[in-house]
C-alpha positions in Angstrom: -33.4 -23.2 58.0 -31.5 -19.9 59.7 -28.2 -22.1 58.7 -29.5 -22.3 54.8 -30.6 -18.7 55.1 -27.3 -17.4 56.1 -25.0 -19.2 53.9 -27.5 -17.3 51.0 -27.4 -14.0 52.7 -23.4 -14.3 52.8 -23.5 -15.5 48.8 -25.5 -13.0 47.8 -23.5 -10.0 47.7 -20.7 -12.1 45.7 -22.8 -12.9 43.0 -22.3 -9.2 41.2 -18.6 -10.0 41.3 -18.7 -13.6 39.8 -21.0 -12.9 37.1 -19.5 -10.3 36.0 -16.3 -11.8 36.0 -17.7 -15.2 34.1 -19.6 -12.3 31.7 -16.0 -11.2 30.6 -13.8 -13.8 31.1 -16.0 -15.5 28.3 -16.1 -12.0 26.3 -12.5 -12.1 26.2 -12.0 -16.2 25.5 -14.5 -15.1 22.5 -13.0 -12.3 21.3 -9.4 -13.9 21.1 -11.0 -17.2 19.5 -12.5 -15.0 16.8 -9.9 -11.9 16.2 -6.8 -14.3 16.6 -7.3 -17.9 17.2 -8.7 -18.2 14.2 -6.0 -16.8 12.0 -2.7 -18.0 13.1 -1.6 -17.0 9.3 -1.8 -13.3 10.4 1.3 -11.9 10.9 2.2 -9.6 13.8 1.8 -6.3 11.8 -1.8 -7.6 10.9 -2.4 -8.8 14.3 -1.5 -5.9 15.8 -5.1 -3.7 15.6 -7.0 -7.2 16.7 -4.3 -6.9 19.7 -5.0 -3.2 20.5 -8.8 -4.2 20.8 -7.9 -7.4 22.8 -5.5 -4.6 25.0 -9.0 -2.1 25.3 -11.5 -5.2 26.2 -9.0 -6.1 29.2 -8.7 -2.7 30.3 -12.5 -2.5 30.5 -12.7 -5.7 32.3 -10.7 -5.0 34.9 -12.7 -1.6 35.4 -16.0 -3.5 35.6 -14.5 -6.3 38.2 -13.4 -3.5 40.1 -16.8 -1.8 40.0 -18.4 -4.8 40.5 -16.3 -5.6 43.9 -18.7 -6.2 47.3 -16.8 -3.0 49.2 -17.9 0.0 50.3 -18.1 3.1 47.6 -15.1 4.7 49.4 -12.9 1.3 49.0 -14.0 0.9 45.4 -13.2 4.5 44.4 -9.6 3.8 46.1 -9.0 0.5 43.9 -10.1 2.2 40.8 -8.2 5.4 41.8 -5.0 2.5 42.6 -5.5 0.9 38.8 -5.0 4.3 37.0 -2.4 5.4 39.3 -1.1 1.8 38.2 -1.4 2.6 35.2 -0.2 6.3 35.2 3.1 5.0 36.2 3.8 2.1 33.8 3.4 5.0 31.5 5.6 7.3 33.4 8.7 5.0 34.5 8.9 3.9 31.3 11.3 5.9 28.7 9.6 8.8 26.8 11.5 7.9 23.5 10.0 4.5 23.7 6.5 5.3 24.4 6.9 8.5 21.7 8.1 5.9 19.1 5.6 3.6 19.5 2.8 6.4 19.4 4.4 7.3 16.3 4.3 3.8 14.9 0.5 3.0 15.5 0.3 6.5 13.8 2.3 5.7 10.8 0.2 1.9 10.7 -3.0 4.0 10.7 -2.1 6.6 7.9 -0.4 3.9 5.9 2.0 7.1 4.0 4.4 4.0 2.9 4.2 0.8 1.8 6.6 -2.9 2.0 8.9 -2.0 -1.0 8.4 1.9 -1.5 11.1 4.3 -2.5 11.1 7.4 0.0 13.3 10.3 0.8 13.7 12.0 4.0 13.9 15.5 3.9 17.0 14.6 1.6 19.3 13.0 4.2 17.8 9.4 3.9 16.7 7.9 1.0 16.1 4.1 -0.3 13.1 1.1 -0.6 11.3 0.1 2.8 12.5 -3.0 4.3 10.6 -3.2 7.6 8.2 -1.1 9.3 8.0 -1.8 12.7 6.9 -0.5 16.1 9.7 1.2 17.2 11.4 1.8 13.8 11.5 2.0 10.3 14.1 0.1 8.4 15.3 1.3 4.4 17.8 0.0 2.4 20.1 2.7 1.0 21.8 2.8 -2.9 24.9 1.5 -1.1 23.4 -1.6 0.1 23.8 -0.4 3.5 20.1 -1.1 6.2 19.5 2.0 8.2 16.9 1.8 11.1 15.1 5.1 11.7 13.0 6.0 14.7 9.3 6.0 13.9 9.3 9.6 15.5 11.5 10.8 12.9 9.4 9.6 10.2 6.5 10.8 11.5 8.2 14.5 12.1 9.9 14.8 8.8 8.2 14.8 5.5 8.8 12.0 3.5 8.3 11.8 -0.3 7.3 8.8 -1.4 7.8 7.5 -5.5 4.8 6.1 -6.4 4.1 2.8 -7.9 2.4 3.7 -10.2 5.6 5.5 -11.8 7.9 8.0 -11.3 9.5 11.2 -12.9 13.2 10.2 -13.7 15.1 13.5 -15.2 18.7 14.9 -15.8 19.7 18.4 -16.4 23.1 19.6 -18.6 24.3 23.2 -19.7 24.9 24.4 -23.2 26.2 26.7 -24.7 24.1 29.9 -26.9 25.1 29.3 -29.7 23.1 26.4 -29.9 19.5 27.3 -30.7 17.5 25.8 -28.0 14.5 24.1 -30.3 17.0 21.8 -31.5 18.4 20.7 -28.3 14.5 20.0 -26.7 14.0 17.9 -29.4 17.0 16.0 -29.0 16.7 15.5 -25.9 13.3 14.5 -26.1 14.4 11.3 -28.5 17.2 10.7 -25.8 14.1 9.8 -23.5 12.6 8.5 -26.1 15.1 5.8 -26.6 15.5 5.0 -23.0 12.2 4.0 -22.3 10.4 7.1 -20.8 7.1 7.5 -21.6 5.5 11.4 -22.2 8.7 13.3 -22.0 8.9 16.7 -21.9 12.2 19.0 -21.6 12.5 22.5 -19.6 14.8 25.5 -19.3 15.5 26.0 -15.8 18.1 28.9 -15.9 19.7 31.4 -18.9 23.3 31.6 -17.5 26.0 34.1 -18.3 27.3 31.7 -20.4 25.3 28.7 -20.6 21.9 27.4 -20.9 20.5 25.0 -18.2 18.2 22.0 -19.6 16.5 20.0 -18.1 14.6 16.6 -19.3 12.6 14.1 -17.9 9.7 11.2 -18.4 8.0 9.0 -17.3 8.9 5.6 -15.6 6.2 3.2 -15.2 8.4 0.4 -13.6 9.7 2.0 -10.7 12.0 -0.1 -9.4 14.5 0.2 -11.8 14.9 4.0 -11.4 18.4 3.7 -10.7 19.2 2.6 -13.9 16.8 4.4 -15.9 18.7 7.5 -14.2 22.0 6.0 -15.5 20.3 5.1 -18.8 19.0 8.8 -19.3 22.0 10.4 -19.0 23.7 7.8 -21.2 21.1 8.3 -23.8 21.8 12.2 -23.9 25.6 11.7 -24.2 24.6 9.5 -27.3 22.2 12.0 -28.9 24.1 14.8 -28.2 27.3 13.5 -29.5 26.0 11.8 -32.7 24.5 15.2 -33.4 27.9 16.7 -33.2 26.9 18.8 -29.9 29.6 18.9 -27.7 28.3 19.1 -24.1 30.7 21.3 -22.2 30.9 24.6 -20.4 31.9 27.6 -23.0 34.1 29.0 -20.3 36.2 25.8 -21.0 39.8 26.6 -21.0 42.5 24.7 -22.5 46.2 24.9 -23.2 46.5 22.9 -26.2 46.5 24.5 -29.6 43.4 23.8 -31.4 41.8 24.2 -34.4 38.7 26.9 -34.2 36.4 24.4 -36.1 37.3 21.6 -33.9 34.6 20.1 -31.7 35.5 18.0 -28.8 33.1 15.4 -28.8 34.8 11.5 -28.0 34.8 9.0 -31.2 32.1 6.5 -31.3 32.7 3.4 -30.5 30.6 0.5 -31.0 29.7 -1.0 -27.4 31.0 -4.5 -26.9 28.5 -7.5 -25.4 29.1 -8.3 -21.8 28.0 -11.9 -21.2 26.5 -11.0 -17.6 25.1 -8.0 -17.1 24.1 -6.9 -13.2 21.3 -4.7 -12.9 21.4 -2.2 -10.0 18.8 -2.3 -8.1 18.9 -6.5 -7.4 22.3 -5.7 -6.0 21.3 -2.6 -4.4 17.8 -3.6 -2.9 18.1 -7.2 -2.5 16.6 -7.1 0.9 13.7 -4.8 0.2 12.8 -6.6 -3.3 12.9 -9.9 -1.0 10.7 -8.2 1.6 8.5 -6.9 -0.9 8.1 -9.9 -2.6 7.2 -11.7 0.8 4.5 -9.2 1.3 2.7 -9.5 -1.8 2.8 -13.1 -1.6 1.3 -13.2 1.8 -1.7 -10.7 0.3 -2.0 -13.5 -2.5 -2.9 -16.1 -0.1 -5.2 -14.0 2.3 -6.9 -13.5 -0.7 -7.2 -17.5 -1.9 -7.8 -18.2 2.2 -10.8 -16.0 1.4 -12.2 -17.2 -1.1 -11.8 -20.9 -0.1 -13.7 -20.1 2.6 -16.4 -18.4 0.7 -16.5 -21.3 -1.3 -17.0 -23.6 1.7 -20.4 -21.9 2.2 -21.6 -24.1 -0.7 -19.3 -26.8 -1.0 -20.0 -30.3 0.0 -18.0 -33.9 0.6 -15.4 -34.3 -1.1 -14.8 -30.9 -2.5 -15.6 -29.3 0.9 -12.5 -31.4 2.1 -10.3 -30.2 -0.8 -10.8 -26.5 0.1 -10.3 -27.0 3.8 -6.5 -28.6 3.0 -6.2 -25.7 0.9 -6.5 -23.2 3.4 -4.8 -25.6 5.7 -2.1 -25.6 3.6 -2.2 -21.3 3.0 -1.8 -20.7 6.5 1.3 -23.1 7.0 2.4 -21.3 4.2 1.8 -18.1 5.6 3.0 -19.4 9.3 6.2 -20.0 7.3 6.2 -17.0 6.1 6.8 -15.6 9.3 9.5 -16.5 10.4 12.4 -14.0 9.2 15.3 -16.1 10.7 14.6 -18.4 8.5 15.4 -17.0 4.5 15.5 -20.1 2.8 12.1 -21.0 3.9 10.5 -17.4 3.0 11.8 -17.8 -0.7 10.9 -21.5 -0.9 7.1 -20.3 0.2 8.0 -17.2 -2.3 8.2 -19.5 -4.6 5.5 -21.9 -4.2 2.9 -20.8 -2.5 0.9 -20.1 -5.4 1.3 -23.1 -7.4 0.5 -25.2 -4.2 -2.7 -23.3 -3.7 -5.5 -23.1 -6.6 -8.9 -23.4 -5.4 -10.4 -23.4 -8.0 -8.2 -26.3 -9.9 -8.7 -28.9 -6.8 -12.0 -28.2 -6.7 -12.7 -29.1 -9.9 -11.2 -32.0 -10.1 
């Protein structure tokens, strides 16, 4: 019996220690079971809060083991004083710029300032469509085709003007002379927005000159991803209008040694444009990557959305159609698994592609 009783006495001040341990080793098999083993379809940008709470949970694990060790209260104030100085110096030996950067990148995920597929500017130094935003860096893709990777610190410490999708403000400004009365050129250049698609345009004089008159017109673009060529097509537009209206569009200091007639305007002769049989536009050359990466994105939102709402539907749904929605969503999330993998182009543009005519609740179920 003083046998029994000692083997209890000696268990006894263990059992703190393994319950808690058992307590939050099954708190953290839950937790990853319900924030990430059961959505392999997440990708790591939306994985990465459910990570950050995974990353809190085992911090605070380890601090309650610790507390819940059978030593002294002198030993267990040096192991929890040895875990932050642990800690401490992860954060310490590793580089600054790195742990800056990725500060700055759970900041920028947080405040969301950008989207997959956004125009932004860069205190005017850097400028293009969002290709990538990761942890470390942000990733646009400039007018000349060319991928620039910027720290996430430098976004975060530089404004950044963003063109919303909602539309944008495309404008172009040209000097003219006095002579011209300036009622006549606002409404001109108004039907040069007109005819290139603007919507609501409205025309401004920025600056009275010594010897021209500064205009300035602009409107509204609803499609914003072709605002390099509705720049282009602006200004193309104003040549055209001004030039059919026999305005020439020059400075009236212009100087020139050939002997002219006083009543001559110098305006070129219109010529009728020919047809080109292919015709490239700008921005699928320009921002192939970022269209691609955009177009990735909202497809991956499309099926979140039908994984949702099979799943709401399985609340209800019986045999056979009960089966149907599960190979739906079974088939989403290899979709989106697919998705995933940016080595791989081919099988991002086939999933692109497909993904929505592969998955339509609401069709199979019916059936």
């Amino acid at each position: 019996m003083s046998f029994l009783n000692t083997i209890i006495a000696s268990i006894i001040p263990f059992l703190p220690i393994v319950i808690t341990f058992i307590f939050f080793g099954l708190l953290l098999w839950g937790a990853h079971r319900i924030l990430i083993g059961r959505h392999p379809e997440l990708g790591s940008e939306r994985l990465f809060p459910r990570q950050l709470v995974l990353l809190g949970l085992t911090f605070a694990s380890v601090i309650a083991i610790a507390l819940a060790l059978p030593v002294s209260e002198s030993s267990r104030n040096q192991i929890i004083a040895l875990i932050g100085l642990i800690t401490s110096g992860v954060f310490a030996f590793s580089s600054s710029t790195i742990f800056s950067n990725l500060m700055a990148g759970i900041m920028l995920r947080v405040t969301k300032p950008f989207r997959t597929g956004d125009f932004i500017n860069i205190k005017n130094e850097y400028s293009g469509r969002v290709v990538e935003r990761g942890l470390l860096d942000t990733e646009i893709q400039t007018e000349n085709r060319e991928l620039i990777a910027l720290p996430n610190t430098y976004m975060v410490t530089n404004p950044i003007s963003v063109v919303r999708s909602s539309g944008a403000i495309v404008s172009t400004t040209l000097s003219l002379g006095y002579d011209i009365h300036h009622s006549k050129v606002e409404s001109l250049l108004l039907e040069a927005a007109k005819e290139c698609g603007l919507e609501e345009p409205f025309a401004h004089i920025l600056e009275l000159g010594n010897y021209s008159i500064t205009y300035k017109i602009s409107g509204l673009l609803t499609d914003s991803k072709s605002l390099l060529t509705s720049r282009s097509n602006l200004s193309r537009c104003v040549l055209d209008v001004l030039h059919k209206d026999r305005i020439e569009i020059m400075s009236p200091a212009f100087m020139n040694q050939r002997r002219l007639p006083d009543d001559l305007k110098v305006i070129p002769v219109m010529t009728e444009a020919k047809p080109t049989e292919i015709v490239s536009v700008a921005e699928e050359v320009v921002f192939d990557k970022a269209e691609r990466a955009e177009q990735v994105e909202k497809e991956k939102q499309l099926l979140l959305d039908k994984i949702q709402e099979c799943q709401s539907q399985l609340v209800e749904a019986s045999g056979t159609d009960k089966q149907q929605l599960q190979e739906i969503v079974k088939k989403c999330r290899e979709h989106l698994t697919n998705m995933e993998k940016p080595e791989d182009e081919s099988i991002i543009e086939k999933c692109a592609t497909e993904s929505v005519n592969s998955a339509d609740p609401k069709g199979r179920a019916a059936d």
